[in-house]
N, CA, C and O atoms as a Tripos MOL2 file, in Angstrom:
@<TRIPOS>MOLECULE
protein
  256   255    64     0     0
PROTEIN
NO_CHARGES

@<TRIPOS>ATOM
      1 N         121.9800  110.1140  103.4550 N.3       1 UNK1
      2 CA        121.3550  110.9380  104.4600 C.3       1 UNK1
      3 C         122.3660  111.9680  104.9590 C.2       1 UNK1
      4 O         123.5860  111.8150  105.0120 O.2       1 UNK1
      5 N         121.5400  113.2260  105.3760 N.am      2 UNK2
      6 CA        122.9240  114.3210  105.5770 C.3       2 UNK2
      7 C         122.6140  114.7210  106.9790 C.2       2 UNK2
      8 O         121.7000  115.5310  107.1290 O.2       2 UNK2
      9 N         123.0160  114.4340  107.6460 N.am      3 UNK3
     10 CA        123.3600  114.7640  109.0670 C.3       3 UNK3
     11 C         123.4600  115.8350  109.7180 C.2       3 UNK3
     12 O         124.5920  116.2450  109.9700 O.2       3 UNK3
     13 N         121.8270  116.8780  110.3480 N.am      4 UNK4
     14 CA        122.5210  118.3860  110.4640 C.3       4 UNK4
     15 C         121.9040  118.5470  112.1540 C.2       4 UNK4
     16 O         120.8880  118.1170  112.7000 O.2       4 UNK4
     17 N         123.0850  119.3980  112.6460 N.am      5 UNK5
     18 CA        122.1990  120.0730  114.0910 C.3       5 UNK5
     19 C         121.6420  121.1050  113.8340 C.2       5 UNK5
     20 O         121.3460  121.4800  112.6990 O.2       5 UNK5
     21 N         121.4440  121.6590  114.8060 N.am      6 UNK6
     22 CA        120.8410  122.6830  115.1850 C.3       6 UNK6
     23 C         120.8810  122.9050  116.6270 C.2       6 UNK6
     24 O         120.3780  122.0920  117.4020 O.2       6 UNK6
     25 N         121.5580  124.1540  117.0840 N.am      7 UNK7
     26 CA        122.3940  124.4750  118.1880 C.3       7 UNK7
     27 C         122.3210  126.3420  118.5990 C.2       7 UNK7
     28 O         122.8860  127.3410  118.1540 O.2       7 UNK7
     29 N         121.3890  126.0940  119.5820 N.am      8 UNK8
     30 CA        121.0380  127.4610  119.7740 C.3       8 UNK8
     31 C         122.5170  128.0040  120.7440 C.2       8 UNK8
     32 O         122.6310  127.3620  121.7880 O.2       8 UNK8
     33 N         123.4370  128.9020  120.5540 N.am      9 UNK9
     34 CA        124.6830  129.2650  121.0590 C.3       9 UNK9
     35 C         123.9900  130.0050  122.4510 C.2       9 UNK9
     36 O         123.0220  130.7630  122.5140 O.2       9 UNK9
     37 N         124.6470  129.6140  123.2540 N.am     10 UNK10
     38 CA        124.6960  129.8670  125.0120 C.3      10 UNK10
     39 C         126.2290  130.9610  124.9470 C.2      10 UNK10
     40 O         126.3650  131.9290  125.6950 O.2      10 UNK10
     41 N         127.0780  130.6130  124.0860 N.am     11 UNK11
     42 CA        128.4930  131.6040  124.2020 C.3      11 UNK11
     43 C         128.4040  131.9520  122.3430 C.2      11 UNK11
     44 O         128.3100  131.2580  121.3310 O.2      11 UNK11
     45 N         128.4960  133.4180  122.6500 N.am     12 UNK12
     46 CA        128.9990  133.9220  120.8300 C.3      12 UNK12
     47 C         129.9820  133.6910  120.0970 C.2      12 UNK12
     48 O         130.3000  133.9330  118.9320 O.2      12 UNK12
     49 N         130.5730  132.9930  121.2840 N.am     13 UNK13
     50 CA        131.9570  132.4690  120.1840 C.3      13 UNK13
     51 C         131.9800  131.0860  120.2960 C.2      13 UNK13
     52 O         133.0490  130.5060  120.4850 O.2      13 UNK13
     53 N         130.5990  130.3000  120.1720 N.am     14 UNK14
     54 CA        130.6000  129.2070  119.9500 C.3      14 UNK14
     55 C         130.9650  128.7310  118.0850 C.2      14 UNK14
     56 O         130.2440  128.9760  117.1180 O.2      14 UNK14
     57 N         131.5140  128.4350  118.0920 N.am     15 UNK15
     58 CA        131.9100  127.5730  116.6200 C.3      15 UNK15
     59 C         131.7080  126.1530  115.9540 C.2      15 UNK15
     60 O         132.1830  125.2150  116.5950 O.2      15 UNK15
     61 N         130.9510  125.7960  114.5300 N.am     16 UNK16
     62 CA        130.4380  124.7760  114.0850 C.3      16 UNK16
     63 C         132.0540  123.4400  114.5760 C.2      16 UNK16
     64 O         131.8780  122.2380  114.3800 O.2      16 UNK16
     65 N         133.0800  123.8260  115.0180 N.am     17 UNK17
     66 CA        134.2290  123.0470  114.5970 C.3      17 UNK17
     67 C         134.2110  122.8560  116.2680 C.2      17 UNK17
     68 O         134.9160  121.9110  116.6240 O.2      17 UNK17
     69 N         133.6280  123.4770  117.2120 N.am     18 UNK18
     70 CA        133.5480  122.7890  118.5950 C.3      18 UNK18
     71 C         132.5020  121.7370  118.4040 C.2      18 UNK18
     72 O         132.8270  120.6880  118.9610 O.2      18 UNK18
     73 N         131.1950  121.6790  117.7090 N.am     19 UNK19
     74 CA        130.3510  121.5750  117.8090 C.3      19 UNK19
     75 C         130.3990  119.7480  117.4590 C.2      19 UNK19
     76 O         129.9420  118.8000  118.0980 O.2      19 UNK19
     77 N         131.1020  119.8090  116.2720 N.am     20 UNK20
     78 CA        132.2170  118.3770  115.4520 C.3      20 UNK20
     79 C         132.8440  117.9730  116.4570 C.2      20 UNK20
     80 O         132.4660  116.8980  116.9210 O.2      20 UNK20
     81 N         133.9850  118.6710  117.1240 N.am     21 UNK21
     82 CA        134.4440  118.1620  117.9570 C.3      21 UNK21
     83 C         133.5500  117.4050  119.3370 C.2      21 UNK21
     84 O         133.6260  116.1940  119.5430 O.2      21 UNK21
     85 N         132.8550  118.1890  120.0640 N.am     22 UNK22
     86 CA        131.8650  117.9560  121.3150 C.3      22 UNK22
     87 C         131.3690  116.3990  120.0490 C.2      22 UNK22
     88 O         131.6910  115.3000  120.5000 O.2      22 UNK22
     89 N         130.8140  116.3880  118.9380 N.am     23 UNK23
     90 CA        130.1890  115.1300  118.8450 C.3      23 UNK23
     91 C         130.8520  113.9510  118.7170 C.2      23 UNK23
     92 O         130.4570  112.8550  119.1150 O.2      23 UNK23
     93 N         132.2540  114.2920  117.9390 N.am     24 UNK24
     94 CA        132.9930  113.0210  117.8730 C.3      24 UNK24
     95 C         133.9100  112.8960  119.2640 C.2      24 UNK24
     96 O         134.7830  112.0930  118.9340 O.2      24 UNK24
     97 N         134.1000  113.1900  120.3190 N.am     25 UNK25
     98 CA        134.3860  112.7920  121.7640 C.3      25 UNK25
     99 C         133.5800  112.1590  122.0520 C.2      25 UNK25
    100 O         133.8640  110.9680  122.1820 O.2      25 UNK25
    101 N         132.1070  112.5990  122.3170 N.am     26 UNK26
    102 CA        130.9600  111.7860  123.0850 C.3      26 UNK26
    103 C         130.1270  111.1020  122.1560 C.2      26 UNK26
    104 O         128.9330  111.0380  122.4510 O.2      26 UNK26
    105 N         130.6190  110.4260  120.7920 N.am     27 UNK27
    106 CA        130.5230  108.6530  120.4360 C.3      27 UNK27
    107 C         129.0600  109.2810  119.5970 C.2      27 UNK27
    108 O         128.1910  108.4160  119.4900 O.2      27 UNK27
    109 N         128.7390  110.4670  119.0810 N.am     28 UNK28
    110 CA        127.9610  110.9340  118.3800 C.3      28 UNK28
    111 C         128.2910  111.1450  116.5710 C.2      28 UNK28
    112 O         129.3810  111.6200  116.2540 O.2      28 UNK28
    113 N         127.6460  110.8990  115.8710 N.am     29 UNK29
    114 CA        127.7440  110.9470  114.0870 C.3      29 UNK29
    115 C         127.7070  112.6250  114.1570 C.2      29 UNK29
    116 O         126.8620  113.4550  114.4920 O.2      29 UNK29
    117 N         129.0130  112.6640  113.6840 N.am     30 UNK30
    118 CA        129.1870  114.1150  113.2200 C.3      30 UNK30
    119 C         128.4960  115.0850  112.1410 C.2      30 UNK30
    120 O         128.4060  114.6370  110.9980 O.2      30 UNK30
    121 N         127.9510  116.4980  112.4220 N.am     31 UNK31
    122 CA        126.9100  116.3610  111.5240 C.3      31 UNK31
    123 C         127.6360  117.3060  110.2500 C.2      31 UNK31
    124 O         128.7840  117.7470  110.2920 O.2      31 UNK31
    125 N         126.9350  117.4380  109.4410 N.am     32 UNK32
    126 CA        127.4890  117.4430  108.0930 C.3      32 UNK32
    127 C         127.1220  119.1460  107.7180 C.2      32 UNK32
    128 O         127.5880  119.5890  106.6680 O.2      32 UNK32
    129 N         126.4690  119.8550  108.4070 N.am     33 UNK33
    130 CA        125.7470  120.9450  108.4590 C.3      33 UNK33
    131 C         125.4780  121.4720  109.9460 C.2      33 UNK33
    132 O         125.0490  120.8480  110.9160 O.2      33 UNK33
    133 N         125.7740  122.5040  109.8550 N.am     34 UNK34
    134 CA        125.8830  123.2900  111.6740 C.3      34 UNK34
    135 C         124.6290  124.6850  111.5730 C.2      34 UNK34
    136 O         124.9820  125.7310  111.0280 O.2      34 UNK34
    137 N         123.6470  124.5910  111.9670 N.am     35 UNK35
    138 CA        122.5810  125.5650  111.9940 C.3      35 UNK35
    139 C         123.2900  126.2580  113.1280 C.2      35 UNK35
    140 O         124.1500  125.6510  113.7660 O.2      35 UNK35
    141 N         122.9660  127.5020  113.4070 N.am     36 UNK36
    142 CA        122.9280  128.3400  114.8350 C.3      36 UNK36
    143 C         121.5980  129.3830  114.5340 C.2      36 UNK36
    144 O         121.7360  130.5390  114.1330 O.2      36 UNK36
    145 N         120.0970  128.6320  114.8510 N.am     37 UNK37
    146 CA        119.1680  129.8200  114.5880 C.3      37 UNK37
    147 C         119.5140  130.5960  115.9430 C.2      37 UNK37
    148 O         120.5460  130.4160  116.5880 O.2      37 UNK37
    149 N         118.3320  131.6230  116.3230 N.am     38 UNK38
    150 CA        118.4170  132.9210  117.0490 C.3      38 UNK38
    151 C         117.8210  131.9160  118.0910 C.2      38 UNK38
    152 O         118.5930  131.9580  119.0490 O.2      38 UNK38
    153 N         116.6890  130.9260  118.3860 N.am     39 UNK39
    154 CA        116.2350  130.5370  118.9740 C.3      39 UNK39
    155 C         115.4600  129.1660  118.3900 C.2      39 UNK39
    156 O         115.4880  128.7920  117.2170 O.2      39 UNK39
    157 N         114.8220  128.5670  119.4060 N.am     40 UNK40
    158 CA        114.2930  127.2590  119.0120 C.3      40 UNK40
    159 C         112.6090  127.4720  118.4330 C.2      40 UNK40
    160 O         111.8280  128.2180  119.0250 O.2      40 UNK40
    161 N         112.3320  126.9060  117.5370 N.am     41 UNK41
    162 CA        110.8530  127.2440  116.9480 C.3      41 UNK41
    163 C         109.7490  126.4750  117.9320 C.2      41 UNK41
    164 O         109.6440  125.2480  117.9290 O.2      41 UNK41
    165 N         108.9990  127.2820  118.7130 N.am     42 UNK42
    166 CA        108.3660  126.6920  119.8050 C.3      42 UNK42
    167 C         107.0000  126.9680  119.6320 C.2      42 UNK42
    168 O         106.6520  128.0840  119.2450 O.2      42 UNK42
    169 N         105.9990  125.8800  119.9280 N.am     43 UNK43
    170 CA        104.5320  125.8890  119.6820 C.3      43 UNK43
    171 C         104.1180  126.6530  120.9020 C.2      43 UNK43
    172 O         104.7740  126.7780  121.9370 O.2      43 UNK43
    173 N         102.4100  127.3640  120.5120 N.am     44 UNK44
    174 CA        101.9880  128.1220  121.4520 C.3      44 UNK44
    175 C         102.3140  127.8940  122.8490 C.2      44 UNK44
    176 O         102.6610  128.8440  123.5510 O.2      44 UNK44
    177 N         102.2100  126.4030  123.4320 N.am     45 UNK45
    178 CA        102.2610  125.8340  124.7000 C.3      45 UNK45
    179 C         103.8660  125.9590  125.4240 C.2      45 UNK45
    180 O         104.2760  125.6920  126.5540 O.2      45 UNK45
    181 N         104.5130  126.4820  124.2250 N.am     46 UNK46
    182 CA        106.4410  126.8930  124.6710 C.3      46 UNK46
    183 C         106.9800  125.5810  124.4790 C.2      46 UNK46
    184 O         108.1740  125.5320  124.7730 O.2      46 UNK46
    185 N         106.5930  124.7380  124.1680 N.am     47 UNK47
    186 CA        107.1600  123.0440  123.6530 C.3      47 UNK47
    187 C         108.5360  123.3630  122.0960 C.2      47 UNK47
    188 O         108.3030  124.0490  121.1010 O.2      47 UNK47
    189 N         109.3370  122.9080  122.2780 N.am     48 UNK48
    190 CA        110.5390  122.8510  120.7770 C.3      48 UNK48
    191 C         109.5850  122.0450  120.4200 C.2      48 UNK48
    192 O         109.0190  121.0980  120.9660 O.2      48 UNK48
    193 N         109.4540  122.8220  118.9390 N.am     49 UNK49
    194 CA        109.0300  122.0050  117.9090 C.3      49 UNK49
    195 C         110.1580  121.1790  117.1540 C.2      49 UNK49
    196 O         111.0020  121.9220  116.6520 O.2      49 UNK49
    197 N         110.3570  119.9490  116.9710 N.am     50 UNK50
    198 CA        110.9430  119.1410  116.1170 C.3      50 UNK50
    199 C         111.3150  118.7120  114.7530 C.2      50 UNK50
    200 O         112.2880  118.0360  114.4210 O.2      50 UNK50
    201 N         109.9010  119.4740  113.6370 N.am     51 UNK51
    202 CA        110.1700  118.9940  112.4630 C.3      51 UNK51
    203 C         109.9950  120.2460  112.0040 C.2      51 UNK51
    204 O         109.6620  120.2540  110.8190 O.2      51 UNK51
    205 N         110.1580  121.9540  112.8030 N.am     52 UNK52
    206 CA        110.2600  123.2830  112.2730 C.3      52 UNK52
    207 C         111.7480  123.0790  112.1100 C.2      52 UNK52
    208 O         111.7200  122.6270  110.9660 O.2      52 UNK52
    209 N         112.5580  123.0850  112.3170 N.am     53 UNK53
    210 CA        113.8380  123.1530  111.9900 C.3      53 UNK53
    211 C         114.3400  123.4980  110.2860 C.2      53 UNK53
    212 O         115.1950  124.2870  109.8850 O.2      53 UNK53
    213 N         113.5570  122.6940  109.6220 N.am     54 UNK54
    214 CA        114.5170  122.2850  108.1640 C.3      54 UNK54
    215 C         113.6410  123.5630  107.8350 C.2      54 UNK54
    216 O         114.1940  124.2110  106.9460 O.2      54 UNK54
    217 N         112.5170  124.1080  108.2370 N.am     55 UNK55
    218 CA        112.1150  124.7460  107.3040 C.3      55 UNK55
    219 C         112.7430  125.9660  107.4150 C.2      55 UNK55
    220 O         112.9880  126.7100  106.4660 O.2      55 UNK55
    221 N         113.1010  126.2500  109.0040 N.am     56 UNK56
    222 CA        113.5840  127.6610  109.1470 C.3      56 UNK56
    223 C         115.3410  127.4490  108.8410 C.2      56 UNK56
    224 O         115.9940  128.3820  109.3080 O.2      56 UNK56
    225 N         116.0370  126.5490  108.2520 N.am     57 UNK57
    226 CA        117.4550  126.6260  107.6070 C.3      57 UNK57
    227 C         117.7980  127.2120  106.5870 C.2      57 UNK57
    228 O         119.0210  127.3330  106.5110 O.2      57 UNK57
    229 N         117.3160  127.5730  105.8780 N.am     58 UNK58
    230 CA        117.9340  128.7280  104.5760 C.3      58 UNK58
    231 C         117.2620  129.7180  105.6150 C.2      58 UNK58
    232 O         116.2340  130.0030  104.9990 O.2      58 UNK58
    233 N         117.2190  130.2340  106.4910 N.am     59 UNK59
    234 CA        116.8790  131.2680  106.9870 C.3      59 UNK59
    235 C         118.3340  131.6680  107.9990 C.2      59 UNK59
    236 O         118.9100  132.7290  107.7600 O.2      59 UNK59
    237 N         118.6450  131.1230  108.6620 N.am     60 UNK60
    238 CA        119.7490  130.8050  109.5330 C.3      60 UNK60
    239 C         120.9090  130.6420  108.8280 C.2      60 UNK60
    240 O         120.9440  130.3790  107.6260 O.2      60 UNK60
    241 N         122.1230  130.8300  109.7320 N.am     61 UNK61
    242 CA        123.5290  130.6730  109.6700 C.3      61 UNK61
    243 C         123.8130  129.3230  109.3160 C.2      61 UNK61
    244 O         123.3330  128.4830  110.0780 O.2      61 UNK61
    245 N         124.3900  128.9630  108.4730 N.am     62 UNK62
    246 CA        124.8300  127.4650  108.0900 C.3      62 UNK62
    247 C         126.3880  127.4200  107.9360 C.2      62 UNK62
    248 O         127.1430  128.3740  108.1250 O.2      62 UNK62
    249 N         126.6980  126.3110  107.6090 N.am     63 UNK63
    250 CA        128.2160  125.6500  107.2970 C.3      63 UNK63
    251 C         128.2860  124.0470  107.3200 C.2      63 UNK63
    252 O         128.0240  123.1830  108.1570 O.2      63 UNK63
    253 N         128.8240  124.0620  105.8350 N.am     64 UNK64
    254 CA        128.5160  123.1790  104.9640 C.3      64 UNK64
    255 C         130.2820  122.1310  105.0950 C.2      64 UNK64
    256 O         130.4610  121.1330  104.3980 O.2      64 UNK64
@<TRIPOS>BOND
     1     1     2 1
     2     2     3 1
     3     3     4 2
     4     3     5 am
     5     5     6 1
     6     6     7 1
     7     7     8 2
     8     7     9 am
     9     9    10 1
    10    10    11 1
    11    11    12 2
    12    11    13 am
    13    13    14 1
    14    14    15 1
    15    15    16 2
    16    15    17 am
    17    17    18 1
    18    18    19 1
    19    19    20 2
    20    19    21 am
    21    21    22 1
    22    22    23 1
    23    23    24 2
    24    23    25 am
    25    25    26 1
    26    26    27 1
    27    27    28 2
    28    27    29 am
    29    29    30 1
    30    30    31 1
    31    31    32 2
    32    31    33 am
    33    33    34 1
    34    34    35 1
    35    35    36 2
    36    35    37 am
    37    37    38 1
    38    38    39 1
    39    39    40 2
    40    39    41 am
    41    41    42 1
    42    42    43 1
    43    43    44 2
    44    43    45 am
    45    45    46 1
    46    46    47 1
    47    47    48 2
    48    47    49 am
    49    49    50 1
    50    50    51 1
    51    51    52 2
    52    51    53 am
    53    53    54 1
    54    54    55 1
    55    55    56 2
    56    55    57 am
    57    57    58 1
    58    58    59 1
    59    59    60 2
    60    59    61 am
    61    61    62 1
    62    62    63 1
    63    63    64 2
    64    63    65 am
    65    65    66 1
    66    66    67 1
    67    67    68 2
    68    67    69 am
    69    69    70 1
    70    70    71 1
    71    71    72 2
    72    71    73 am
    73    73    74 1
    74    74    75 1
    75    75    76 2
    76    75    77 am
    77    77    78 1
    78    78    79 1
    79    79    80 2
    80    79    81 am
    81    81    82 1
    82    82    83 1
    83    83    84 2
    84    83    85 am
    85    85    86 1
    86    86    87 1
    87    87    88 2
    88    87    89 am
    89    89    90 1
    90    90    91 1
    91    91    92 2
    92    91    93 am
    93    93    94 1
    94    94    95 1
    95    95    96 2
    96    95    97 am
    97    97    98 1
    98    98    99 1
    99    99   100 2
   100    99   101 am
   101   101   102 1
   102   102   103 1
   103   103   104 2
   104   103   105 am
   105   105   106 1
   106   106   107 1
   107   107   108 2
   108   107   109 am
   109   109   110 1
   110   110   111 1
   111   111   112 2
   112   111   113 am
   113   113   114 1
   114   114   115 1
   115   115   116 2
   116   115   117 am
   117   117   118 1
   118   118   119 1
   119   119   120 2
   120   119   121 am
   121   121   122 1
   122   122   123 1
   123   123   124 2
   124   123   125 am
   125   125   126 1
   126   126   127 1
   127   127   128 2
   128   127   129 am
   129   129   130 1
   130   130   131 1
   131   131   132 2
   132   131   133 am
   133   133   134 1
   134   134   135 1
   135   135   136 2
   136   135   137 am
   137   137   138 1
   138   138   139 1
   139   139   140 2
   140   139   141 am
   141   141   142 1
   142   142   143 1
   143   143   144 2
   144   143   145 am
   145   145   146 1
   146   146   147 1
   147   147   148 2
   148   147   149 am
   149   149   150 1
   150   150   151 1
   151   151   152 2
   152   151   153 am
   153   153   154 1
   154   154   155 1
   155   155   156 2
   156   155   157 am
   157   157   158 1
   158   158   159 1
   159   159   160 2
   160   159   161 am
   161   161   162 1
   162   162   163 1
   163   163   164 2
   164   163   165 am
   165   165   166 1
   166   166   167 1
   167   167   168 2
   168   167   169 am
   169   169   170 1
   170   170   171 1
   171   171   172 2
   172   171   173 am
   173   173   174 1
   174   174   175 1
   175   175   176 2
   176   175   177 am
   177   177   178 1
   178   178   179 1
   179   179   180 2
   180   179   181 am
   181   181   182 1
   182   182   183 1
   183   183   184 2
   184   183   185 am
   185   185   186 1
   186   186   187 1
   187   187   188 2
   188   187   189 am
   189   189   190 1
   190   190   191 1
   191   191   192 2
   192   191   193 am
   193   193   194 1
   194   194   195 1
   195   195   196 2
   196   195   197 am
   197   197   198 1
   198   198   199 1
   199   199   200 2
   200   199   201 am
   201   201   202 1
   202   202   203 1
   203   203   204 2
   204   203   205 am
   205   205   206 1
   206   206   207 1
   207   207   208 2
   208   207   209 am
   209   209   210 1
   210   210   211 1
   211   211   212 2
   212   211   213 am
   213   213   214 1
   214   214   215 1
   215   215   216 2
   216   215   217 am
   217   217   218 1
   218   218   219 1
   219   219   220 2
   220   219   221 am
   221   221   222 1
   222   222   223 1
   223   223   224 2
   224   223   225 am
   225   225   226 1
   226   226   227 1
   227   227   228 2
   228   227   229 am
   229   229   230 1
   230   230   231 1
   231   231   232 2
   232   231   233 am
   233   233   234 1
   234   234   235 1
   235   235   236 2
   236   235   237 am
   237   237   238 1
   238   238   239 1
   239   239   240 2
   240   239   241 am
   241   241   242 1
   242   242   243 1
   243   243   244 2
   244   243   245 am
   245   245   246 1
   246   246   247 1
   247   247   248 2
   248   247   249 am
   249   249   250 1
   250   250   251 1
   251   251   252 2
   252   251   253 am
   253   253   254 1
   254   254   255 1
   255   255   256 2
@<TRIPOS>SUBSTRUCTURE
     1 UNK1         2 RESIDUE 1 A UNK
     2 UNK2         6 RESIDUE 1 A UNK
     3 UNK3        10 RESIDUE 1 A UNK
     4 UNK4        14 RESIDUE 1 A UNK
     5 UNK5        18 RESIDUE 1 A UNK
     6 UNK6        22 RESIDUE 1 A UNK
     7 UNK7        26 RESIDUE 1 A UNK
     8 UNK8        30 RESIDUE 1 A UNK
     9 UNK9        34 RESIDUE 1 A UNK
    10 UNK10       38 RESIDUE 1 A UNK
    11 UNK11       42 RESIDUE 1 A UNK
    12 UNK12       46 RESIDUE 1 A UNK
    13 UNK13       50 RESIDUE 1 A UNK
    14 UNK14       54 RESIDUE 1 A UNK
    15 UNK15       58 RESIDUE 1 A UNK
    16 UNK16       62 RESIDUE 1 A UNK
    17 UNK17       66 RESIDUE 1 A UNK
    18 UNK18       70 RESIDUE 1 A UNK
    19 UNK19       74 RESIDUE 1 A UNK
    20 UNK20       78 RESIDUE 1 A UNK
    21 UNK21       82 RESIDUE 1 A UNK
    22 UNK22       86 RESIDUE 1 A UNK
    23 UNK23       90 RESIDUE 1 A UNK
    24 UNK24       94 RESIDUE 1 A UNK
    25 UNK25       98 RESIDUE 1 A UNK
    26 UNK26      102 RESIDUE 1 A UNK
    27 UNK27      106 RESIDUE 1 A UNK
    28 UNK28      110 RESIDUE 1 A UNK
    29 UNK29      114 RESIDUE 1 A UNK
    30 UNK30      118 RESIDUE 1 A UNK
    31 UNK31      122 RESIDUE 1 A UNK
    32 UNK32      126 RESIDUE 1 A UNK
    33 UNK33      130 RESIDUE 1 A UNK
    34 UNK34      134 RESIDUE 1 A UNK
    35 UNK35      138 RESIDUE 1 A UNK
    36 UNK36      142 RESIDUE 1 A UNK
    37 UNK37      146 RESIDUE 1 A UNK
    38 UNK38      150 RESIDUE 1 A UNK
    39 UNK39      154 RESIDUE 1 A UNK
    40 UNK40      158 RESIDUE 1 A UNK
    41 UNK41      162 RESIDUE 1 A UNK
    42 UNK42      166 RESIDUE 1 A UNK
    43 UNK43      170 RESIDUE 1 A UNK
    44 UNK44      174 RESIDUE 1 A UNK
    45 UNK45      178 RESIDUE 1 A UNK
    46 UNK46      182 RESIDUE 1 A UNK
    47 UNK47      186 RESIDUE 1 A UNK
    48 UNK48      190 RESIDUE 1 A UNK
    49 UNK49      194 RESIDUE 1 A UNK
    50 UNK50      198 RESIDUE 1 A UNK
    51 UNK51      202 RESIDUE 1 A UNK
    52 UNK52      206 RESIDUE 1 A UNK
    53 UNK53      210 RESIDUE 1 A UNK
    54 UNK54      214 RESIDUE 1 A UNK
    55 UNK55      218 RESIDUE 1 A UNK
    56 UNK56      222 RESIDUE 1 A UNK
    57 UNK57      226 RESIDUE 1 A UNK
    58 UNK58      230 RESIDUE 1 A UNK
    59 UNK59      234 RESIDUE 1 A UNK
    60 UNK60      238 RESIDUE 1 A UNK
    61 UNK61      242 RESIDUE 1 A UNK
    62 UNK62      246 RESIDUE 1 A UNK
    63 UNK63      250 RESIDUE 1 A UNK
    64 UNK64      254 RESIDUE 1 A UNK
């Protein structure tokens, strides 16, 4: 199983290697793949959708 976030950046100079870090401090499985889309894929009602993610990743910034 491959382990990926997805992390909408609040600062532009957020980086996939804080992101590793922030998870292995706070007792979290480090993920193996670092998304940064533009925003979160949200249903009409403004709810994050949950299982849009993988589809919109070859679309988005990655690091492998």
């Amino acid at each position: 199983m491959v382990v990926s976030a997805f992390v909408v950046k609040g600062s532009p100079d957020l980086a996939a290697e804080r992101v590793d870090d922030f998870c292995r401090t706070g007792g979290v499985q480090a993920a193996h793949r670092v998304f940064f889309p533009a925003a979160p894929p949200m249903n009409p009602s403004g709810q994050v959708l949950k299982n849009g993610p993988m589809e919109r990743a070859s679309k988005d910034e990655e690091r492998t």
